[in-house]
N, C-alpha and C positions, 0 to 999 in steps of 0.2 A: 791154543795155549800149550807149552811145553812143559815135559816133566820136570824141570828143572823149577819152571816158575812156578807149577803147582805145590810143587813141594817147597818153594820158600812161601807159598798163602798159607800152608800149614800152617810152617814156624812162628809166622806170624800173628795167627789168630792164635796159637797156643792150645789146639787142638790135638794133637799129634796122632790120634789113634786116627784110621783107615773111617770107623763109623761117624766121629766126626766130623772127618773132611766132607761124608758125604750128602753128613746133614748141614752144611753149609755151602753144599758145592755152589746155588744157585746166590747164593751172595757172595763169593766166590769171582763167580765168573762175571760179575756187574760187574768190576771192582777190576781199572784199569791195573794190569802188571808194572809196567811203568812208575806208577804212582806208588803202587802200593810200598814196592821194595825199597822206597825211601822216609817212609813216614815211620817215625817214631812215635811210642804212646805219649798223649800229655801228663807231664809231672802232677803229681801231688800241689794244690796249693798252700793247704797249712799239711802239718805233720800230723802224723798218728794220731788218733785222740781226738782230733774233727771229728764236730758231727754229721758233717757232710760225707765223710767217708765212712764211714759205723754200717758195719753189718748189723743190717733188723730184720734179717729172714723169719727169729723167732722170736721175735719182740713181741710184748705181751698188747691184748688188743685192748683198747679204751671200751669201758664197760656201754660206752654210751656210743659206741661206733656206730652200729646196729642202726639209733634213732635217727643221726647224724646225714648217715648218709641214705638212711630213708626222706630225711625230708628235702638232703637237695635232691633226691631224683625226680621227687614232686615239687621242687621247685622249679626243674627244667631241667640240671645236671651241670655241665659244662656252661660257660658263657655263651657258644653259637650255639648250643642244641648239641654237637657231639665235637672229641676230643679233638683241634686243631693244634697246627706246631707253626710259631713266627719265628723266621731268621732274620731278624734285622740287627740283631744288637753283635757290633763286633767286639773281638777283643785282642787287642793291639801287645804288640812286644817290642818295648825298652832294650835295647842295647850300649851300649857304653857310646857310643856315637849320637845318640840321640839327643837330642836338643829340650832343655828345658826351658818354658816360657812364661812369663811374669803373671801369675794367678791375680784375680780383682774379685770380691762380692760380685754376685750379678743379681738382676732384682728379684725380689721376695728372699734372700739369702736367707737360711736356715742357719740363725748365728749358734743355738745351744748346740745345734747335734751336726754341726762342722768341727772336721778338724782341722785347724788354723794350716795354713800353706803357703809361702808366698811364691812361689814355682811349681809347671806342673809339666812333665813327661810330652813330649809332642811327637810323635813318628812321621816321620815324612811320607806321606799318602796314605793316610790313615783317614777317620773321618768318626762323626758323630754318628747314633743310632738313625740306620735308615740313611743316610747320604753315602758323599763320596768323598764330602772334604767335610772340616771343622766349622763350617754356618750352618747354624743352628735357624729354619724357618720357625714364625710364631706360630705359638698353640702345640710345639713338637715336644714329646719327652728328652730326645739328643741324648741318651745318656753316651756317657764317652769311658772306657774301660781301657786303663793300660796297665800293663803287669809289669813289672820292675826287678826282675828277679836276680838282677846285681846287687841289688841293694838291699833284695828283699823287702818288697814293696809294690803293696795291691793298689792302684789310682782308680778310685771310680766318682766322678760326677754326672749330675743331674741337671737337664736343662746346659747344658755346655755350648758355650759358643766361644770361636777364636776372630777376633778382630781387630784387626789396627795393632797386629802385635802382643795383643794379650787375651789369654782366655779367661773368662769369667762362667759361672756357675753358681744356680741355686743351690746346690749343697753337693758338700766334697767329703766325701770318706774315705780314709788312708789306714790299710790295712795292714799288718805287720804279717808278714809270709811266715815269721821264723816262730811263730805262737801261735800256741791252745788256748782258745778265749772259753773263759768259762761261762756258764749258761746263758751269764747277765752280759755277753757278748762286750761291747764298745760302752755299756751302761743301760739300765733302763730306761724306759720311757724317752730311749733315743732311737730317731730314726737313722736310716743311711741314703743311698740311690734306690733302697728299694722299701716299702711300705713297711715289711717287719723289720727291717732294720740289718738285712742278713745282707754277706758281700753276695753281687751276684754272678761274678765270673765262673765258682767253683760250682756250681748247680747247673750251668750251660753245658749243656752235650754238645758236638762236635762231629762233621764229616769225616775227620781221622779217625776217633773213634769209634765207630761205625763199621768204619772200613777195617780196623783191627778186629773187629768182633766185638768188643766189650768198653763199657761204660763203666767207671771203679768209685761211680759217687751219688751221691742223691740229686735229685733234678729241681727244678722248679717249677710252679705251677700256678697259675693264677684262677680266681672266680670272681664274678662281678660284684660288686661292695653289695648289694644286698642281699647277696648269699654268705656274705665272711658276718659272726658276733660280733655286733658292735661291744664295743666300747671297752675290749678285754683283749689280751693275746700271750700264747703260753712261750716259755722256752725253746728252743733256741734263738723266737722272736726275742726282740725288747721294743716295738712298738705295733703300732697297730692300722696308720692311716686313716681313712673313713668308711668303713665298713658301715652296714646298719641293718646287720639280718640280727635277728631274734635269740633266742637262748637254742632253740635247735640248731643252728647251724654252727658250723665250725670256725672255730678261732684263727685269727690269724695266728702262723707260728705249728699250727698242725701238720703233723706227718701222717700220710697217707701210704699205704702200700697194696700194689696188686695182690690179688687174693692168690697162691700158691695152686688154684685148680685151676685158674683161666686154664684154657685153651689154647698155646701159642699160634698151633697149625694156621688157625684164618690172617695172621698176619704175615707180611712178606719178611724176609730176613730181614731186610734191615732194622725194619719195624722191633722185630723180635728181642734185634740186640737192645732198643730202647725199653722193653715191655721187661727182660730180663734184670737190668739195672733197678726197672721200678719194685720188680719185686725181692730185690737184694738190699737195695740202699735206699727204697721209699723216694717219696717225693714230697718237698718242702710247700706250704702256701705262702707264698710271699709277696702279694702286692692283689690290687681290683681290677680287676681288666675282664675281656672278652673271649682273647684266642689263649686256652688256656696253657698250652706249653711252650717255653721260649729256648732254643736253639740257638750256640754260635752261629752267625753270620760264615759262610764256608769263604768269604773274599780274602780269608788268613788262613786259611788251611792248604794243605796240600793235595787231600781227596777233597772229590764234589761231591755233592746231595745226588746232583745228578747220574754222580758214576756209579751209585746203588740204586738211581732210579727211588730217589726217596722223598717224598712230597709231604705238604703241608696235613695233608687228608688221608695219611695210612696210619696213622693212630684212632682213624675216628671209629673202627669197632670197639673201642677199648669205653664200656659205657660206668659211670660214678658208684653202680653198684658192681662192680667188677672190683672195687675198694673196698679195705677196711682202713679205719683210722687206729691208730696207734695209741697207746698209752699216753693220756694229754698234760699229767701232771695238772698242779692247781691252777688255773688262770689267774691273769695278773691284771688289775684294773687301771687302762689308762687314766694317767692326767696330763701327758704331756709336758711333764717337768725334767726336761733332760739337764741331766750334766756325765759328761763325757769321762770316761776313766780312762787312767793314764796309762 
């Protein structure tokens, strides 16, 4: 490696001092030259005032943290047993070239908590969650995420399929880039692509940044529905899905945050840079599932998982009491009577 390109991995990670270069060197040197000096950090998706970007280093702890996350540790912790990371969800970028194509209901349509569409963003070589093109196989989530940022305009569906010329979708939420939604997000007791109802693009970490050093948002995070409180889900949630844990467990719409004493050292860099974000900007519960962290798909990035040497399984030291949960505000009791604000 040359002085020349050591010193633009500096500028880039925004280290500058000599001690931090060296406490990155080895993420660092994963980390193709080539690549790196052309990757820009990703923009903001909403402005200032998101809660997805809110510094909670010193957010107050939820008095019931304590019990919360004593009782998922004894209910197992994580969905596999320890913390795993899936990349299959991509997320695609809209440019003025891009072609729009004639939106349909698709079955089970979520009629309240859709927002009406009759067109939708299609990138050429793009694809639904988990593929390589827009067929959606049965029994598959497919969510499909394109960002729009000409028009300012977040696309995300669920269950997405493109056929015969037109995509159709159980449920479509279309998010306005250029707005601060306030706590009651899209409306309550509305869902979106994802179980609380929250967009999910802006919560997905990413290859690039990784490779830049730093993560500037809250993450996402899922646990299996009989660890999420039924029947309740706090702010910045507005829905809640089908959870069916008990009054100990945690609501959906909770923020969690690494505790300020872990450890970094037992984690690899890259790892780090994700462990650092969690305990800056917390991590959101948003949906039931297994592998509890979800990751852009690197097939739209310009760095690889690879080129940090960064796997599904280097977050798995990171164990549920290594969390505290955050101040939960009141819980709000599903009924599932959405209607969508304007």
């Amino acid at each position: 490696m040359t002085h020349r390109k050591r010193a633009l991995f500096i500028a880039i990670l925004g280290i500058g001092a000599s001690a931090g270069y060296f406490g990155y060197h080895s993420h660092i040197d994963n980390v193709r030259a080539a690549k790196l000096e052309h990757i820009v950090a990703p923009k903001p998706f909403f402005p200032p005032g998101s809660p997805w970007t809110q510094d909670v280093s010193h957010a107050p702890v939820d008095p019931q943290s304590s019990a919360i996350i004593g009782w998922l540790a004894d209910a197992g912790g994580w969905g596999t047993g320890k913390m795993r990371v899936d990349f299959s969800l991509r997320v695609l970028q809209a440019n003025a070239n891009t072609p729009f194509v004639p939106f349909q209901k698709g079955p089970g349509f979520y009629e309240a908590d859709s927002d009406k569409i009759s067109v939708f963003p299609l990138p050429p070589s793009g694809g639904v969650e988990g593929h390589t093109d827009y067929k959606c196989p049965e029994q598959s989530d497919c969510h499909l995420i394109v960002v729009d940022r000409g028009h300012g305009k977040l696309y995300e569906a669920f269950v997405a399929n493109y056929e015969g010329g037109i995509l159709s979708a159980t449920d479509v939420a279309l998010w306005n880039l250029n707005r601060v939604y306030p706590p009651d997000g899209r409306g309550d007791q509305c869902t979106s692509t994802d179980a609380a109802g929250f967009p999910i693009a802006p919560l997905l970490f990413n290859a690039d940044e990784l490779a830049l050093g730093h993560i500037d948002h809250a993450i996402r995070f899922i646990l299996p529905n009989p660890r999420i409180r039924a029947h309740v889900f706090v702010h910045p949630a507005t829905h809640a899905g089908a959870p069916r844990g008990p009054v100990t467990a945690p609501p959906m719409g909770a923020r969690f945050r690494l505790k300020a004493s872990y450890d970094m050292s037992q984690l690899t860099p890259a790892a780090q840079v994700v462990a650092h974000a969690m305990q800056k900007y917390g991590m959101f519960l948003s949906d039931g599932g297994n592998i509890a962290l979800t990751a852009q798909s690197d097939a739209d990035t310009t760095a690889k998982y690879s080129d940090m040497d960064f796997t599904t399984h280097d977050l798995a030291d990171l164990k549920i009491t290594d969390f505290e949960v955050l101040n939960l505000g009141t819980p709000i009791r599903l009924t599932d009577e959405c209607v969508l604000k304007p």
